[in-house]
N, C-alpha and C positions, 0 to 999 in steps of 0.2 A: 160667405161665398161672394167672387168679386161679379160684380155685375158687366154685360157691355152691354155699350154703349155705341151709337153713330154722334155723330158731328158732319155736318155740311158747311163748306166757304162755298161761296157764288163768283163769279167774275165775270165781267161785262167785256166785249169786245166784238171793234168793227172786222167784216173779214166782205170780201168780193171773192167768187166764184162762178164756174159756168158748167153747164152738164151736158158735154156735146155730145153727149147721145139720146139725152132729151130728146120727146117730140112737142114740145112745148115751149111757153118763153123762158123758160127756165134754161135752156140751151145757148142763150145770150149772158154776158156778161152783168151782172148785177150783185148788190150788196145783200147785207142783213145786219142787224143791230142782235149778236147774239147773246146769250147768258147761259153761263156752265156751272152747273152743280156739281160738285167733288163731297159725296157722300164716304165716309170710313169709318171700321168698326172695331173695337177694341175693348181692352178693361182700362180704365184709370191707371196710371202710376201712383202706386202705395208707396210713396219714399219721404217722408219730411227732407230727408237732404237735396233733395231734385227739386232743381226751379221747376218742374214740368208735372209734382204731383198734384195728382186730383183730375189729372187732363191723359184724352188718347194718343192727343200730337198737341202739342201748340199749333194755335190757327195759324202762329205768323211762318213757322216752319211750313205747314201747309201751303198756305200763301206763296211764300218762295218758290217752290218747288212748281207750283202749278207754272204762275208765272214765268220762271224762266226757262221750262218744256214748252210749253203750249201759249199763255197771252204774250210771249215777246215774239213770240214766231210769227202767230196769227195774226195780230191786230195788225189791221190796216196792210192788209197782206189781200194781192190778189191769188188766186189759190186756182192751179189749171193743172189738168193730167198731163202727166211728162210726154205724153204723144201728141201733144199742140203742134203745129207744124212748127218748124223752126223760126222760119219767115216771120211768124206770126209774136213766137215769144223774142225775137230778136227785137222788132220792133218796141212790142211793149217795157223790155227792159231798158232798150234804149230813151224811151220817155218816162217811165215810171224806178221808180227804189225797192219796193217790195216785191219780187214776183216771185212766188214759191212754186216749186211743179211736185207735184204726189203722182206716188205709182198706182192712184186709183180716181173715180172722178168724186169728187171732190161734194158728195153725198152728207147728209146729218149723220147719217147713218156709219158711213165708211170712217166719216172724222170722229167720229166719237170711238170706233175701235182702237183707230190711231191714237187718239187720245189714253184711251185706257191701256195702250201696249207702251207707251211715254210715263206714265203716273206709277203703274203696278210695281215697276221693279222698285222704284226709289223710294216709297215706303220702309219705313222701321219693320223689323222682323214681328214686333207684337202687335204690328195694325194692318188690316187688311183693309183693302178696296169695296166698298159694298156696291154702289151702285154710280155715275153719272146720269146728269141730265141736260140733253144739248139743246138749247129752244132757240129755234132758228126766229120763228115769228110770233105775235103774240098767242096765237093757233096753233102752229107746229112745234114739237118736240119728240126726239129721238129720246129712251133711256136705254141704259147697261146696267143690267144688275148680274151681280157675280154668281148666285145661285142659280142663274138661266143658262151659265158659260161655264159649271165645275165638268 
């Protein structure tokens, strides 16, 4: 009977955000030094002829994947809800390279949805998504597990 299995990769990345609807300082402009967990769950590939048996995914297929959805986006991304006044995101893109606007404010929480609606589909058909973990601080962290959301 084949067994499953999870596998996690982690990735680090800088992101700046603001939550203007905060009542606190959080509603200013500031960073975090975050770290995302990509938990997924499968059986092994039983093939001697597959570079890939014995494994759910190759991590480095995981890797990419993550990577080029979500840490090339994010890092070193300022990250603001698309209702910023205009003025305001004119400016900042006029001085800065990175400015991304999301149609939500820009929560551990909200981003980690978005993250896991970015990851889900691009999976292999025999591996599923188990859970994310998005740690904004050495304190905080949001997770997503898939049995909480069937």
């Amino acid at each position: 009977m084949a067994q499953k299995i999870r596998i996690t990769k982690e990735f680090k990345f800088e992101m700046a955000h603001n939550l203007p609807s905060h009542h606190g300082a959080c509603k200013n402009i500031h960073g975090h030094s975050y770290t995302l967990g990509v938990t997924i769950i499968g059986e092994p590939v039983s093939d001697l002829a597959k570079s890939d048996n014995g494994m759910i995914m190759d991590f480095g297929q995981l890797k990419k994947l993550v990577k080029d959805s979500i840490i090339s986006v994010f890092d070193h991304a300022l990250v603001m809800h698309q209702n910023t006044s205009e003025n305001l995101l004119a400016e900042l893109k006029a001085n800065f390279e990175k400015i991304l606007t999301v149609d939500y404010d820009p929560t551990s929480e909200h981003l980690i949805v978005d993250f896991v609606n970015k990851i889900q589909p691009q999976l292999p058909k025999n591996v599923k998504l188990h859970s994310l973990k998005l740690r904004e601080t050495t304190t905080s962290v949001a997770e997503w597990f898939a049995e909480d959301n069937q």
